[in-house]
GULUMZA-686694 format. One record per residue (C-alpha): residue in three letters; x, y, z. Coordinates in steps of 0.1 Angstrom, whole numbers, padded with zeros to 4 digits, always signed. Layout:
! GULUMZA-686694
ALAXYZ...
//
This chain:
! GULUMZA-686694
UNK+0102+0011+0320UNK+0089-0013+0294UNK+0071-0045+0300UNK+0089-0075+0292UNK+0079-0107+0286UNK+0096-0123+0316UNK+0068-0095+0335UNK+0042-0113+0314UNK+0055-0149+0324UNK+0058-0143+0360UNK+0021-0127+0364UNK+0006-0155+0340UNK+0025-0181+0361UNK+0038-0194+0329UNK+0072-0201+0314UNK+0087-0172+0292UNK+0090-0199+0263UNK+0055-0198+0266UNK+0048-0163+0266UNK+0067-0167+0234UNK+0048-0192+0217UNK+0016-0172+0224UNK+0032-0144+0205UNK+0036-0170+0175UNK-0002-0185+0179UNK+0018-0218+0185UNK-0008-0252+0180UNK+0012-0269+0213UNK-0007-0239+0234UNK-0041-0243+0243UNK-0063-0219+0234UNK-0075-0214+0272UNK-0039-0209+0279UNK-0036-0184+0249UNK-0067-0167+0262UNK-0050-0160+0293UNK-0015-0149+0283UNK-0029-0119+0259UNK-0056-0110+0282UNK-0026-0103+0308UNK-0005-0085+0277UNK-0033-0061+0277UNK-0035-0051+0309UNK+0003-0047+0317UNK+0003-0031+0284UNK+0027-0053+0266UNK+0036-0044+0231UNK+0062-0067+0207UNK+0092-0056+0202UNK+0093-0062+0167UNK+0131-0047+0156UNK+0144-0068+0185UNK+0127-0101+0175UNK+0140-0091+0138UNK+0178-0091+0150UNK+0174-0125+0170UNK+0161-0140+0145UNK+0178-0128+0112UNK+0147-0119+0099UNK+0129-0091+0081UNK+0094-0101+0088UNK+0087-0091+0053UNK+0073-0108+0020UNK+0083-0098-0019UNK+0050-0091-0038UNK+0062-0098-0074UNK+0040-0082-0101UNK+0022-0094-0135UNK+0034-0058-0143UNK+0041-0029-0132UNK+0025-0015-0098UNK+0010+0010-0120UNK-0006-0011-0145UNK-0015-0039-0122UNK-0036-0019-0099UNK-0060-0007-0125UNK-0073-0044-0128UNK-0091-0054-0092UNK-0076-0085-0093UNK-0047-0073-0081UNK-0064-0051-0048UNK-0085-0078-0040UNK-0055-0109-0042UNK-0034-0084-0022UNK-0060-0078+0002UNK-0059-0112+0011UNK-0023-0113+0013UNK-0021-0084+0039UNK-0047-0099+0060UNK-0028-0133+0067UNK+0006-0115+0072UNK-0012-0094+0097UNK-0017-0119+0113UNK+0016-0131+0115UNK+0036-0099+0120UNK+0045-0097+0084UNK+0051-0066+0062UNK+0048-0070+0024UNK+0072-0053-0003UNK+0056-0050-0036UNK+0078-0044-0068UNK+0071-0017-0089UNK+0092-0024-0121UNK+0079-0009-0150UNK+0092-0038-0174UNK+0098-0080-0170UNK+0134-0069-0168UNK+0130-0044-0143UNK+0107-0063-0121UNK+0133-0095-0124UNK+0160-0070-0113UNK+0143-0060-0083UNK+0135-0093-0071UNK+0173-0099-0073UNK+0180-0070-0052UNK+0152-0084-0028UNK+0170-0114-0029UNK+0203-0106-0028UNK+0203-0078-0003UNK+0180-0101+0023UNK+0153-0078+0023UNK+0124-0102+0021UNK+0122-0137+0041UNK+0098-0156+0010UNK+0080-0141-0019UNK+0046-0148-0035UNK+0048-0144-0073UNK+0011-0133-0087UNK+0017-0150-0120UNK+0027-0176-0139UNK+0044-0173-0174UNK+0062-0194-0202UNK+0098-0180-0205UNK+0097-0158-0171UNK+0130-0154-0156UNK+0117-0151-0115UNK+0105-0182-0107UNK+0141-0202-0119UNK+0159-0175-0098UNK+0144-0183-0072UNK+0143-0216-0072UNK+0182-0215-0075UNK+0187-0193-0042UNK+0165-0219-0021UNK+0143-0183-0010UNK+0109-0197+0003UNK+0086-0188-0025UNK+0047-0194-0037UNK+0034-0192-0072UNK-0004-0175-0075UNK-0012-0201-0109UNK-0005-0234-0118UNK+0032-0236-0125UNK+0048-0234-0164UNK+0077-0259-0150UNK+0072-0295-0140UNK+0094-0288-0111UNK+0078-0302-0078UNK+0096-0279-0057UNK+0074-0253-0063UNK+0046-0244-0044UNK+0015-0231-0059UNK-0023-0222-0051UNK-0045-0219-0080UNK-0079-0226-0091UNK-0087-0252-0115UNK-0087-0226-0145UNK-0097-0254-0174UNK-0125-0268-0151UNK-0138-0232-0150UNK-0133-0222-0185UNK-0153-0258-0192UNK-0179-0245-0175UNK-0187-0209-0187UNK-0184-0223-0221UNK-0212-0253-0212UNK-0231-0225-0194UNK-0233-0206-0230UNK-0239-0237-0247UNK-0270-0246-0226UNK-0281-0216-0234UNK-0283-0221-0270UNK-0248-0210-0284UNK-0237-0226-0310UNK-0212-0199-0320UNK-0190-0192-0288UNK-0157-0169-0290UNK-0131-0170-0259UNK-0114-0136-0257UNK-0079-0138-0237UNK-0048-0120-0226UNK-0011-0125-0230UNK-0018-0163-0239UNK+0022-0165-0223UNK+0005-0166-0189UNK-0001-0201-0175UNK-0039-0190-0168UNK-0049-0180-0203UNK-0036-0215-0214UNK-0058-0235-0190UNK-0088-0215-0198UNK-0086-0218-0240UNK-0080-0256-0231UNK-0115-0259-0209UNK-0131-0234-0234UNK-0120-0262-0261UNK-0130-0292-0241UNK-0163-0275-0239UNK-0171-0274-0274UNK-0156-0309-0285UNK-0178-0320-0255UNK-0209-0305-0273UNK-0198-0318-0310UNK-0195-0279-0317UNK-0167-0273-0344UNK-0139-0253-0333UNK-0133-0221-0353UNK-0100-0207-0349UNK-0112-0172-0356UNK-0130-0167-0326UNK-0100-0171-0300UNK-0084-0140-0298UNK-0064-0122-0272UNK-0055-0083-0263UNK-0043-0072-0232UNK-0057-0045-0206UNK-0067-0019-0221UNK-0096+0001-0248UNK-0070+0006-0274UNK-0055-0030-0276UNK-0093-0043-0273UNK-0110-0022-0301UNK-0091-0039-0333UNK-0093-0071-0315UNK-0134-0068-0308UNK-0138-0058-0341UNK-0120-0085-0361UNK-0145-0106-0344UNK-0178-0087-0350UNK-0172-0084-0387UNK-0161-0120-0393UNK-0190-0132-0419UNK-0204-0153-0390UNK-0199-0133-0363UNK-0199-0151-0325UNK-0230-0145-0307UNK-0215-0157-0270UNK-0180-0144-0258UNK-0163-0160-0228UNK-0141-0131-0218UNK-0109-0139-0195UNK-0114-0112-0170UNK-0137-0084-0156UNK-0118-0055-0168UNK-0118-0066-0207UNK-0156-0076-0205UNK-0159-0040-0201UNK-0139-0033-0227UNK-0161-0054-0249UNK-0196-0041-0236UNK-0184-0006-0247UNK-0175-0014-0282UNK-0206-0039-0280UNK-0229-0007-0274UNK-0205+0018-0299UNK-0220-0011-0326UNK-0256-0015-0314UNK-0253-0045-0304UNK-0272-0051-0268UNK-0262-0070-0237UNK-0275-0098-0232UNK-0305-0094-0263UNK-0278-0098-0291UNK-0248-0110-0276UNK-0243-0134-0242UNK-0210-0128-0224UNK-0191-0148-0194UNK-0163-0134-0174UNK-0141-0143-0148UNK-0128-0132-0111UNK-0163-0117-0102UNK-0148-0082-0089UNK-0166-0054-0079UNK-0165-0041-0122UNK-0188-0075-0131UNK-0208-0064-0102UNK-0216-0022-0112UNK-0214-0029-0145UNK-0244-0024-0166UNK-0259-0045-0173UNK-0245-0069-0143UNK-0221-0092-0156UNK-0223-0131-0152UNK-0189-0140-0143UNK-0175-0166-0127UNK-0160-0166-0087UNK-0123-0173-0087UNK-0121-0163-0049UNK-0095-0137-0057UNK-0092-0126-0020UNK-0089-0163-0007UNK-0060-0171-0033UNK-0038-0143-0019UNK-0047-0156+0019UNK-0036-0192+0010UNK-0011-0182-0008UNK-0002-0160+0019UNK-0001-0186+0050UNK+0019-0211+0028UNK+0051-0189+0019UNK+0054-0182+0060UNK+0049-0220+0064UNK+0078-0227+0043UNK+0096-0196+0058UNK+0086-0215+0091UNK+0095-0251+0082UNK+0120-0246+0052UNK+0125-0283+0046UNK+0086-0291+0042UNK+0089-0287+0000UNK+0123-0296-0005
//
């Protein structure tokens, strides 16, 4: 016969609402008391009865995962691992499963999350992104779903709950790093400049160089997303522009590698005849050769964070509202 936790209660000498609050990790238990009530789960062999506690409460102890892009393409930058990794670990924690879209377009993706939505599937989603004109995040605002943005927000709205870095702080920064360095001639390479986080970083890249009385040549921002075949025209354009840039700050990891390659394809050597700065500081700035120096977003803690507040709000539904 199964263990129960009115078994528990009785050989703690506790309440059962306590047993149950142990099982949340409530703050109105003390830790000694906590200590205690597991310690006896173990012994009697108590395990959570998870499909039960889902029917009691209405809930499906899961969280949406919405995608930049597909699942597919996503993976292949370690951004995405590493920001998931640090969701999984707090919804661990909490008994939480995650769902991740796998859409293999914006409309797709959108459609999903309506399903999610819709068919009660999910109890709060975490969107990884933030983009001008993006259907998800105004959908969900208008069902009232719990829901956390990875970025700083497109829309004024201060309903929604975000966790970000401060991207134009950092992009300030690797741009005054390269211009202490000597730079005068300093090109920012982007993404989709759609996304909130390509934005920021152009502005702090700007701020840099207006800081520094360094002119601003239009030429020398340019964007392609992942990948070697979108990079190669793009890297190009730049190296043959009659004075070419001779410091790149590079939005992320994976198209810093991009840009090494061509770099070396053109005989041009890393860092002797060209400096570069990257973001994220994944495990590709780390084994690439040479290293890169690239800037620490604290990938892993943005998905824990962001993580721990969407089960707040599932929690506490009234706390952003």
């Amino acid at each position: 016969m199964s263990v129960t936790i009115k078994d528990v209660a009785k050989r703690a000498n506790v309440s059962p609402s306590t047993v149950s609050r142990v099982l949340s990790d409530s703050s109105k238990i003390s830790d000694r008391t906590k200590r205690k009530v597991r310690k006896i789960m173990e012994e009697m062999g108590y395990h959570i009865n998870l499909n039960a506690r889902v029917l009691v409460q209405k809930s499906t102890q899961t969280i949406g995962i919405v995608m930049k892009h597909s699942a597919s393409h996503s993976l292949h930058n370690p951004f995405f691992p590493e920001v998931l990794k640090g969701i999984s670990a707090y919804c661990n924690k909490k008994d939480y499963s995650i769902s991740l879209t796998t859409g293999e377009s914006e409309e797709s993706i959108y459609n999903e999350v309506v399903k999610m939505v819709q068919g009660k599937r999910v109890d709060g989603v975490i969107v990884l992104y933030s983009k001008k004109d993006d259907k998800v995040v105004p959908y969900l605002l208008k069902q009232n779903i719990p829901f956390v943005v990875i970025g700083k927000p497109v829309s004024e709205s201060n309903r929604i709950m975000y966790v970000d870095n401060d991207n134009i702080q950092a992009a300030r920064e690797a741009t005054e790093y390269l211009i202490e360095h000597g730079h005068r001639h300093i090109s920012f390479i982007g993404e989709d400049p759609a996304f909130q986080v390509i934005q920021d970083r152009i502005t702090g890249y700007r701020e840099a160089l207006r800081a520094y009385g360094i002119e601003e040549n239009e030429a020398y921002i340019q964007n392609f997303e992942y990948g070697t075949s979108n990079g190669l025209p793009v890297i190009d354009k730049l190296l043959d522009l009659p004075e070419r840039p001779t410091a790149m700050v590079i939005s992320t990891d994976v198209n810093a590698l991009v840009v090494i390659k061509q770099l070396r394809d053109r005989h041009i050597q890393v860092p002797e005849n060209m400096s570069l700065i990257t973001f994220n500081n994944t495990i590709v700035s780390q084994l690439s050769s040479p290293p890169m120096t690239s800037i620490d977003t604290q990938t892993y803690q943005l998905g824990y964070e962001a993580s721990r507040c969407v089960i707040e709000l599932i929690d506490d539904p009234e706390m952003f509202k």
